[in-house]
C-alpha positions, 0 to 999 in steps of 0.5 A: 450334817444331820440333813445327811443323815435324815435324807439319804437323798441329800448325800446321793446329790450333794455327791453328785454335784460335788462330783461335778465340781471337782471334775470341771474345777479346771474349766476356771482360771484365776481372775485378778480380784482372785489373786486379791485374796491372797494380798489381802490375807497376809500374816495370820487372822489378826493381820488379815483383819488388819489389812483391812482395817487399814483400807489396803482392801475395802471388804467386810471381813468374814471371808478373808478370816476363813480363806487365811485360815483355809491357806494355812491349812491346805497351802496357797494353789489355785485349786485348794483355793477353789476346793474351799469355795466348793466345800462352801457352796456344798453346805449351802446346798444341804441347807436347801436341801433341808428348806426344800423338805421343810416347805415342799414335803418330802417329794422329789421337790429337794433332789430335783432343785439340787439336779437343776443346778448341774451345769449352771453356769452363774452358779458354777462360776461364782461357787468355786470363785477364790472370793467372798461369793461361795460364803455369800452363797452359804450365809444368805442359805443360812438367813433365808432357812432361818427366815423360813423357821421363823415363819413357820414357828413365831418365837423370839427365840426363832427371830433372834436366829434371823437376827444372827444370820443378818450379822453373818450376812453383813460381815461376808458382804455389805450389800447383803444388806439388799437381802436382809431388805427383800426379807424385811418386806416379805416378812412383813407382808407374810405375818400381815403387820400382826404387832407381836410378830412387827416386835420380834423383827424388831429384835432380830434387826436389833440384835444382827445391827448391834452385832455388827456395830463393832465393824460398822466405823470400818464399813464407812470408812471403807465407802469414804475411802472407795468415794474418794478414790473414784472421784479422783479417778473420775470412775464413781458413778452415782451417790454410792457403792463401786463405780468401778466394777460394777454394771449400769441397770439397763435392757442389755444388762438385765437381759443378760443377768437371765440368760446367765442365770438360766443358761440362755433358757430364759423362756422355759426357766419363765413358763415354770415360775409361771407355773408355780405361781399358779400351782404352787400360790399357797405356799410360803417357801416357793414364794420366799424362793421367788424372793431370793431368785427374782426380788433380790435381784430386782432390788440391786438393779433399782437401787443400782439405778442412783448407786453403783451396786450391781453386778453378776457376782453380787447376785450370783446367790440367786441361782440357788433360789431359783433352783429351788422355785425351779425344783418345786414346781416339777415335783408337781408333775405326775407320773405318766404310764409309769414315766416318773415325768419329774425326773425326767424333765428335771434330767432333760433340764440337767441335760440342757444346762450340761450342753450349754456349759462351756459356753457360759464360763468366764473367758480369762487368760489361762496362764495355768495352762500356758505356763504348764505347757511352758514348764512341761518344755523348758530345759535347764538353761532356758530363759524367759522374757516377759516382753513389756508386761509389768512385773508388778502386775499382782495377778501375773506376779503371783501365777508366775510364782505358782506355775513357772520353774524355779530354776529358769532365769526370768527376766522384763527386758532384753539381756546383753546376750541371749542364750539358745533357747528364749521363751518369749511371753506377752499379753501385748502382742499388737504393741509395736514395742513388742513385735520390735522386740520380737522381730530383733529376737527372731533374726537369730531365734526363729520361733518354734512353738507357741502356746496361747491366742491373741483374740477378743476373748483374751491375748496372751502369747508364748513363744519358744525361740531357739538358736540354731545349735551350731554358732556359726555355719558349716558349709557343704561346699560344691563346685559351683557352690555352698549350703551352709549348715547351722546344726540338726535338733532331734526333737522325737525318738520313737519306735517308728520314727525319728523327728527332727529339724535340720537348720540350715542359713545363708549368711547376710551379704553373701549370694545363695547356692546357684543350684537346686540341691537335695538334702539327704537325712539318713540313719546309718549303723555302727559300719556306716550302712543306710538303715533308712532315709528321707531325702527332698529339699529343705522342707521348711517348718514342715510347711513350706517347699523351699529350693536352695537356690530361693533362701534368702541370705540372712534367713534361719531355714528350718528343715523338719524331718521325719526319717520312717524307721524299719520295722524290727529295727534292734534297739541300739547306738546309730548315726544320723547323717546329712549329705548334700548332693546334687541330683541330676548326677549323685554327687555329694557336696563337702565338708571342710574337712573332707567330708561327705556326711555330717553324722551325729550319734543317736540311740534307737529305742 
């Protein structure tokens, strides 16, 4: 862009933010307006457009045209979903840029507004948002610079460039029309009523309303439909706007909107703006900063207090504003025995925001996550087992299609026959249908790793429940009793170490062994010679202790081992062996067949 080009500044700290951006892309996960997008983007542009028309989406159309656009181009991830708000949010940015220059001079007031913004969590969650907020951001950028150029240069021509950046405004999101208000005003205020200055606002209003008179049927349609809807469902809230998704005006809620546009620094975000009121009294751009920063926001909670209006992400443009206000003010402080003290406070500032961060982004299940660790362990004859979720559910529909194998059997209720291994997955974990569910499944498939948490953050649960690998019990047999075998699963070959699990079940009905037995885990070579061993009793889920003669018939126990390799040990063919014995004389329990070792062949790295 030409500010680039004029300000070498302005691409050192787009960089950076960009920079910023792609690295923490992965602290976002996709909400469920997210995958609405998506939905509402069917076909090509035309049918998108449709789409809306028809009112299966209740928005203005500009950003569903961009993002269907964007997806043919650059395919349907999440992260190329988030790349297009990133490179919107990156345009608006060198636009302040370019207002910071033109109504602070050529200062450190431009670089400084774009450093405050590292970190900030409102702007951070709503710049990368697979929405219409990124291009909320850029266009309300736009008007607020063409404000600025018309302020600065009365003309028509200047006033009807206003006008179009009202007609872009309303056609990303109808309640910009907030902004174009809190513009009108201060617009008015500024030229002091001077009648040729009150025509070319005229004209610019004329020119953005007829402009966007082609949509305006559809916009009226869409409140009627949204209307209609809330009332049958008893959600509508006030004579307006989104009952549903939005947030009451109240203490608690505009108490939380500052603290999350400053990263809960509220009080030093204040004592700067007061500041700048001070210092900074004459000029027009920190007060058309306010404006965006504070008067807009303002503007929504009132209206907000008879139409359902506000909420954060509506707002969330405002950050930029007060970035700029921000940016301004600590331009002003001087250099001190050589300290530049504006960069200083702007990278103490900076530094504060990047600590506070993490705690500022949303809480949203992460089944990119949750289904990448899944992925990353299945096996081929796998199934997984969606444990009374609703198949229908768009946005679990859609991050099953993007991040769950192909290949693996997905199925919503219990199948006639369960294969070995079952990754049992809900969002319901307190329901007594799903514990049913799980507990039926656990008398056969123990559980053995688990992804996710159940908290008042979020609750989504993945579980890996796996079969013993023999189907039925292989007894070691004694004279005064039995330990039934079920199989042995190495789960780890290193160069240090083997890791496995040895499971081992009485079966229901029958009595347990009457002796403390020990259990031998060996590797032996080719000739049948101890190469090492790890002997004790069964050490259940690496936990938990358990003597023999303490199972309890019809539980699967699951024995974790690790047999410590030594070291120089030739890399080769080996045997792993289970012997049972008893340890206050060395004999060995038995086989059916005779033997006195259960071996199975291993390779050593």
């Amino acid at each position: 862009m030409p500010v680039v080009r004029r300000f070498p500044w302005a691409g050192v700290f787009l960089l950076l933010l960009a920079a910023f951006l792609f690295l923490n892309v992965g602290w976002l996960h996709m909400h469920a307006d997210e995958e609405l997008s998506y939905e509402s983007t069917p076909g090509d542009v035309i049918a998108s457009i449709q789409y809306q028309i028809d009112l299966k989406d209740n928005q203005a159309p500009g950003w569903f045209v961009l993002f269907r656009l964007w997806r043919t181009a650059a395919g349907d991830s999440e992260f190329a979903g988030r790349v297009l708000g990133i490179l919107t949010a990156l345009l608006s940015l060198a636009i302040v840029f370019h207002i910071a220059r033109s109504g602070f001079g050529r200062g450190p007031a431009a670089p400084l507004a774009l450093l405050v913004l590292l970190g900030n969590g409102l702007f951070f969650n709503y710049a990368l948002d697979i929405r219409p907020y990124p291009l909320v951001m850029l266009t309300t950028a736009f008007s607020m610079w063409m404000l600025q150029r018309w302020l600065a240069r009365p003309s028509m021509r200047c006033a009807l460039c206003y006008g179009l950046s009202i007609a872009a405004m309303l056609y990303v999101h109808y309640l910009l029309l907030f902004v174009v208000a809190a513009q009108v005003f201060f617009f008015v205020l500024a030229v002091r009523f001077r009648p040729r200055a009150l025509s070319q606002l005229a004209a610019a209003l004329a020119l953005g309303l007829l402009l966007f008179l082609p949509w305006f049927p559809v916009m009226l349609a869409h409140i009627q439909h949204l209307r209609t809807i809330e009332a049958a469902s008893g959600t509508a809230r006030g004579v307006a706007g989104i009952g549903v998704s939005t947030n009451v005006t109240s203490p608690e809620n505009i108490l939380a909107l500052m603290s999350a546009a400053t990263n809960g620094l509220t009080a030093i975000y204040a004592v700067i703006l007061l500041a700048g009121a001070f210092f900074l009294h004459r000029r027009r751009t920190y007060w058309l900063a306010l404006l965006w920063a504070l008067l807009v926001p303002a503007l929504y909670l009132l209206v907000n207090l008879f139409a359902g209006v506000y909420a954060p992400r509506y707002v969330s443009h405002l950050t930029i504003g007060l970035a700029l206000a921000v940016g301004a003010v600590l331009a002003l402080l001087p250099r001190w025995k050589r300290l530049p003290l504006p960069w200083l406070a702007a990278g103490a500032l900076a530094a504060a925001n990047l600590a506070l961060f993490p705690g500022q982004i949303q809480p949203r299940i992460p089944y990119r996550d949750l289904f990448g660790a899944l992925s990353a362990a299945a096996q081929p004859d796998d199934l997984i087992f969606f444990s009374r979720t609703d198949p229908n559910e768009n946005l679990l529909r859609w991050q099953r299609g993007l991040y769950l194998p192909p290949g693996l059997s997905v199925v919503d209720s219990p199948p006639g026959e369960w294969p070995r291994r079952v990754w049992f997955v809900t969002g319901n974990l307190l329901d007594e249908r799903v514990q049913a569910d799980f507990h039926a499944l656990e008398a056969s498939h123990p559980a053995q790793q688990s992804y996710g948490e159940c908290s008042l953050r979020w609750c989504f649960i993945v579980q890996l429940m796996e079969a013993p690998p023999l189907d039925e019990p292989l007894p070691f047999t004694g004279a005064d009793g039995a330990l039934p075998f079920r199989g042995l699963t190495v789960d780890a070959v290193s160069a240090d170490a083997f890791e496995a699990r040895l499971w081992w079940q009485v079966p229901a009905g029958s009595t347990s062994p009457p002796l403390d037995y020990s259990i031998g885990f060996q590797l032996l070579d080719s000739a049948g010679q101890l190469i090492a061993q790890s002997d004790g009793p069964i050490n259940h889920y690496g936990a938990t202790i358990v003597q023999t003669s303490q199972m309890e018939p019809g539980r699967i126990y699951m024995d974790e081992r690790t047999l410590p390799l030594p070291a120089g040990l030739p890399p080769g063919d080996y045997q792993l062996a289970v012997v049972v014995y008893q340890p206050w004389d060395g004999a060995r329990l038995l086989l059916p067949d005779g033997r006195d070792a259960w071996t199975q062949p291993v390779t050593a790295r």
